[in-house]
C-alpha positions as CSV (number, residue, x, y, z in Angstrom):
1,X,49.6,-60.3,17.3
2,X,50.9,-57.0,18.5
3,X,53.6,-57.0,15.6
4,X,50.5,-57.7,13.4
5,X,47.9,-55.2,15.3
6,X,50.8,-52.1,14.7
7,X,51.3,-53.1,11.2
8,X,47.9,-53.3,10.8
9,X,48.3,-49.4,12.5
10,X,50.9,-48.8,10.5
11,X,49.1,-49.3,7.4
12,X,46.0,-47.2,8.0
13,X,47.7,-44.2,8.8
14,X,50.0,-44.9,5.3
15,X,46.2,-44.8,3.4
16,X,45.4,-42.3,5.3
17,X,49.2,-40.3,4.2
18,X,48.5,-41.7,0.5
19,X,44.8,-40.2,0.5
20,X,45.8,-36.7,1.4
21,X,49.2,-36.1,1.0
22,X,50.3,-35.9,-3.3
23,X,54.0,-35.8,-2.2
24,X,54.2,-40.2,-2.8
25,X,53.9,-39.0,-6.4
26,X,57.4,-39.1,-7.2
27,X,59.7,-41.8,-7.2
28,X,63.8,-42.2,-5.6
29,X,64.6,-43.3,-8.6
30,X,67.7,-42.0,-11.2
31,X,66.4,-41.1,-14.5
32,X,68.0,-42.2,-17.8
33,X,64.7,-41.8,-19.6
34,X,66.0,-38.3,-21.3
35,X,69.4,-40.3,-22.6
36,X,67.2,-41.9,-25.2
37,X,67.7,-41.1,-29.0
38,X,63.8,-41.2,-28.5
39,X,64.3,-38.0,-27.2
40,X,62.6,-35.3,-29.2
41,X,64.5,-32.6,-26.7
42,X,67.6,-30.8,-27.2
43,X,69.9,-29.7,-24.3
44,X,67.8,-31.9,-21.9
45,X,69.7,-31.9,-18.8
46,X,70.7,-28.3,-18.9
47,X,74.2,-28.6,-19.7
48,X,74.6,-25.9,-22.1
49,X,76.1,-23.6,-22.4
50,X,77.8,-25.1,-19.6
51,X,79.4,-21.2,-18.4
52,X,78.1,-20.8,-15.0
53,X,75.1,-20.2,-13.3
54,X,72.4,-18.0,-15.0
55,X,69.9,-16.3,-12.6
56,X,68.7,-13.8,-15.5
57,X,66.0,-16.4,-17.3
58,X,66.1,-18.5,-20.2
59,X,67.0,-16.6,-23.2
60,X,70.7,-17.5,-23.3
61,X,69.9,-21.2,-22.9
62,X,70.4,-23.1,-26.0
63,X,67.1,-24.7,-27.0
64,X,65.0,-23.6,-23.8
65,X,65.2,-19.6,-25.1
66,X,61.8,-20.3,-27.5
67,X,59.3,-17.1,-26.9
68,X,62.3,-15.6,-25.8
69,X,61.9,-15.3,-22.2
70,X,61.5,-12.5,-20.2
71,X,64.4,-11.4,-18.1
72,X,64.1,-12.7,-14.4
73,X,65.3,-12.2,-10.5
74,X,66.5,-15.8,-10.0
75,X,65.7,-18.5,-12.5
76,X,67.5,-20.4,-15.5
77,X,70.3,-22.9,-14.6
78,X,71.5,-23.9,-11.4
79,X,74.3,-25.9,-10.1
80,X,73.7,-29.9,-9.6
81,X,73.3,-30.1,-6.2
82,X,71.6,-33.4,-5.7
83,X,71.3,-37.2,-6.8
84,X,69.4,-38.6,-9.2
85,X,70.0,-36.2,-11.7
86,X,72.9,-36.0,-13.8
87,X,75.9,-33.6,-15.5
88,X,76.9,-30.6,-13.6
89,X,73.3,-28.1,-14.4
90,X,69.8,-28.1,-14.1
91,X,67.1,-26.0,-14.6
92,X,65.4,-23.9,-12.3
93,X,62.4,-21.9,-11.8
94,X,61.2,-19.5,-9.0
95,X,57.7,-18.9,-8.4
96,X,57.2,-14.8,-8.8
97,X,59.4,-15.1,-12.0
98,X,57.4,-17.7,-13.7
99,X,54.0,-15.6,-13.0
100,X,55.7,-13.0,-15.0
101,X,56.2,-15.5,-18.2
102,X,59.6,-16.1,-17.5
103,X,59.2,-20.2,-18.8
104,X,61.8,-23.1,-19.9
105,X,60.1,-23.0,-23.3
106,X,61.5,-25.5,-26.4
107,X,60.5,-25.8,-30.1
108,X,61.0,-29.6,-30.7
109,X,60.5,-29.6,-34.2
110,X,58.7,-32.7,-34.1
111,X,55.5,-33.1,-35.9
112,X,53.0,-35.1,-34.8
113,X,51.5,-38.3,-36.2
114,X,48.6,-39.9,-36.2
115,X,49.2,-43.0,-34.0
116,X,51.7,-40.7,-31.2
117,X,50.6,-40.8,-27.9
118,X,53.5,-38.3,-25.4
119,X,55.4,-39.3,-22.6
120,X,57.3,-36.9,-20.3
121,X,59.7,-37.9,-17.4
122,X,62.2,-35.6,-15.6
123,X,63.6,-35.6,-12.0
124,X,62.7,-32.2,-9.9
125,X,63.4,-31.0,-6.2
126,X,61.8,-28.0,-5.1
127,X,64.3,-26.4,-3.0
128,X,62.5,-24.0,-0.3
129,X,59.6,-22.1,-0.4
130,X,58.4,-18.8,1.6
131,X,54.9,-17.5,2.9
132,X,55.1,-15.6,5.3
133,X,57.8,-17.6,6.3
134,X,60.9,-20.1,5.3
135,X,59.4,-24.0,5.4
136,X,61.1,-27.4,4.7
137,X,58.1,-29.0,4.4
138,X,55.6,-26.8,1.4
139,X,54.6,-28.5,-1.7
140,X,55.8,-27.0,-5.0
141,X,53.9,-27.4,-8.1
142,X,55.8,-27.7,-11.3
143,X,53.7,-27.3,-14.5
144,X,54.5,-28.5,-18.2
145,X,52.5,-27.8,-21.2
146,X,52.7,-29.0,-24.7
147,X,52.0,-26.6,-27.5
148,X,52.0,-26.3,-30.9
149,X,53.9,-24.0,-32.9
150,X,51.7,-22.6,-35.7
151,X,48.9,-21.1,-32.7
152,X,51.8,-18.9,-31.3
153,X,53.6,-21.0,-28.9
154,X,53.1,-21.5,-25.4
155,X,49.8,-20.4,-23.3
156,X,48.7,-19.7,-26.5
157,X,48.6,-22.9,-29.0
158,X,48.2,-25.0,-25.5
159,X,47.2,-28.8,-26.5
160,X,48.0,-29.7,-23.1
161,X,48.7,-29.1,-19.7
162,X,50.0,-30.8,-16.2
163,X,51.9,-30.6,-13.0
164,X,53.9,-32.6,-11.0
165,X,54.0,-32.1,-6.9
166,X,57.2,-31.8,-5.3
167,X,58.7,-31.5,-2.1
168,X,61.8,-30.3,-0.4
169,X,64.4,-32.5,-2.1
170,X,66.7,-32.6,1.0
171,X,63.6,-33.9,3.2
172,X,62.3,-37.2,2.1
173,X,62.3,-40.6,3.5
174,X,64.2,-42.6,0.9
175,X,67.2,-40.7,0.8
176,X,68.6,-37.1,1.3
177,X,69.4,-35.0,-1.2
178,X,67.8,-36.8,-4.1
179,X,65.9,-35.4,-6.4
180,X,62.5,-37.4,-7.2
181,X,61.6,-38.9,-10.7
182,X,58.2,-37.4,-12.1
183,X,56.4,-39.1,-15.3
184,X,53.3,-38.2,-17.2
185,X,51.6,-39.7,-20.3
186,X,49.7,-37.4,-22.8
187,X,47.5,-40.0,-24.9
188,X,46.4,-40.3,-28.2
189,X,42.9,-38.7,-27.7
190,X,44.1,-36.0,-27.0
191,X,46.7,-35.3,-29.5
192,X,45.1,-36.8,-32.5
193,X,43.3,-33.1,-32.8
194,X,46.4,-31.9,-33.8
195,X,48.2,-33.8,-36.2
196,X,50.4,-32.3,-38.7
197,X,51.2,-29.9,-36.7
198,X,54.9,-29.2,-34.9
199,X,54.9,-29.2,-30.9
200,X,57.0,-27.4,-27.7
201,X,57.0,-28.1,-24.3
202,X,57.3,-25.5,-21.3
203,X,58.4,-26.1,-17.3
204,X,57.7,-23.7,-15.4
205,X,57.4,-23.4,-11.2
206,X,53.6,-22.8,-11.0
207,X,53.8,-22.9,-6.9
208,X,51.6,-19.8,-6.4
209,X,48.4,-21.0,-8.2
210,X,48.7,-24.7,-7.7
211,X,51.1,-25.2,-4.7
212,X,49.9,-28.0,-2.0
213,X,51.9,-25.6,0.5
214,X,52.2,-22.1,1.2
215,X,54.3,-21.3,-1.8
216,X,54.5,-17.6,-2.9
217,X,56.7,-15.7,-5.0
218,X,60.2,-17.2,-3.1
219,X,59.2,-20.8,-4.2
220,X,62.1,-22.4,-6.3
221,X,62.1,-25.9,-7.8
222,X,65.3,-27.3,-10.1
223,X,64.5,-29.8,-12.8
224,X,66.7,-31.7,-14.7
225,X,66.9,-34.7,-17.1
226,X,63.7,-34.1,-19.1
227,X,62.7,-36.2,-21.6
228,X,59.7,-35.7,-24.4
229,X,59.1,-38.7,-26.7
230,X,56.8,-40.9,-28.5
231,X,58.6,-44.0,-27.6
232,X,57.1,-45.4,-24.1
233,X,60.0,-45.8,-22.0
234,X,58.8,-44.2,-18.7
235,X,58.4,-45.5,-15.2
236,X,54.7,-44.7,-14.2
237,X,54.5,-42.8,-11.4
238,X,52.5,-44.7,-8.5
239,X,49.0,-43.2,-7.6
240,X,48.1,-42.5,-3.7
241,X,45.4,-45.4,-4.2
242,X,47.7,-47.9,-5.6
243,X,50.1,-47.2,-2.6
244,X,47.1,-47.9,-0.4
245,X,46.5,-51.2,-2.4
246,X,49.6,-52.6,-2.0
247,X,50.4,-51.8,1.2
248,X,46.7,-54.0,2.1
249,X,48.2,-56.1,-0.2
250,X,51.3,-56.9,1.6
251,X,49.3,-56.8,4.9
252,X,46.9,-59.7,3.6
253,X,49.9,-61.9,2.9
254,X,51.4,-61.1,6.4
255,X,47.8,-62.0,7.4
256,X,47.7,-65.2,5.3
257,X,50.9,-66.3,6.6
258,X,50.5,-65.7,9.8
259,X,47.4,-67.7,9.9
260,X,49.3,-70.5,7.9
261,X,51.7,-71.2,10.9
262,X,48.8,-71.3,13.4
């Protein structure tokens, strides 16, 4: 029974974890999603042009220069550093850069048609944030955002918008070093508005205005492995509340078996 009664513990303070902390939104988990020919993307994992790393923005990134991007302190492509992603770049993104615009933005080309419902996967680590002061342990907030072309691109022809949560990619439970597998799914309802029309996608670190942690303008998450398709070949992404569910879950069969062998 004390097993049981610190399980039972155990368990509470996990729903308690699951109802107020959005970090359980991602997923150890590598990510082959963007590998797909599904994959309306080009240059998805970041691996061109493959030269070194670029600090100075986007607009020498094949594919992910659409707008073109403003210049910037500290964001474009950074070295792989961490598992679950793969090749040798990815993406990155610091906060005070992408309040000034400076955006992963891509021009898919892809029209959209009247049955298409969007799904997006990638893997992301933020890396460290600042405000006032260095932490391991502040949420970063990376935002996407489908547009379409013929409305001027992104903020402007916005169809729709989300963000992941992320944390410290070297300080999580299930592994060090790893970054964590985000998913999303932009349904039908939502599109069907804008058939016939071609779509982009933009990443950007939107820390400072949705951050779960301090954040601020030294906030910088990497993202890598993205992929954007109509084919539905993500993992979902558990909820808090489903966490909570089957972690009862598991408890009332420890319960059940328990009882069984009295």
């Amino acid at each position: 029974m004390k097993l049981l009664s610190v399980l039972m513990a155990g368990a509470a303070l996990a729903i308690v974890q699951a109802q107020a902390d959005p970090v359980i939104y991602g997923l150890n988990i590598p990510d082959t999603d963007y590998l797909s020919a599904g994959n309306i993307l080009n240059n998805p994992g970041f691996e061109q042009p493959n030269t070194g790393k670029i600090t100075s923005g986007f607009a020498t990134v094949p594919y992910w220069n659409t707008a073109p991007t403003p210049g910037a302190s500290d964001s474009g492509i950074d070295p792989y550093w961490a598992g679950n992603a793969n090749g040798s770049w990815a993406g990155y993104s610091m906060g005070s850069d992408a309040d000034n615009g400076v955006w992963a933005n891509q021009t898919t080309g892809y029209v959209l048609q009247g049955s298409d419902s969007l799904y997006l996967s990638l893997v992301a680590g933020q890396v460290y944030s600042f405000g006032p002061g260095w932490s391991w342990l502040d949420y970063g907030r990376l935002h996407y955002q489908i547009w379409e072309t013929a409305d001027g691109g992104p903020n402007l022809g916005d169809i729709a918008d989300g963000s992941f949560q992320c944390i410290m990619a070297n300080w999580y439970s299930y592994g060090a070093a790893n970054f964590l597998y985000y998913s999303a799914v932009i349904p039908n309802s939502v599109l069907a508005p804008y058939v016939g029309d071609t779509i982009g996608i933009s990443i950007w670190n939107s820390t400072d205005t949705e951050g779960g942690g301090a954040g601020g303008p030294g906030s910088w998450i990497d993202f890598d492995d993205v992929y954007l398709g109509t084919q539905d070949i993500i993992t979902p992404t558990p909820e808090p509340g489903t966490i909570a569910l089957l972690t009862l879950g598991g408890l009332s069969a420890l319960v059940a078996m328990r009882r069984r062998r009295a």
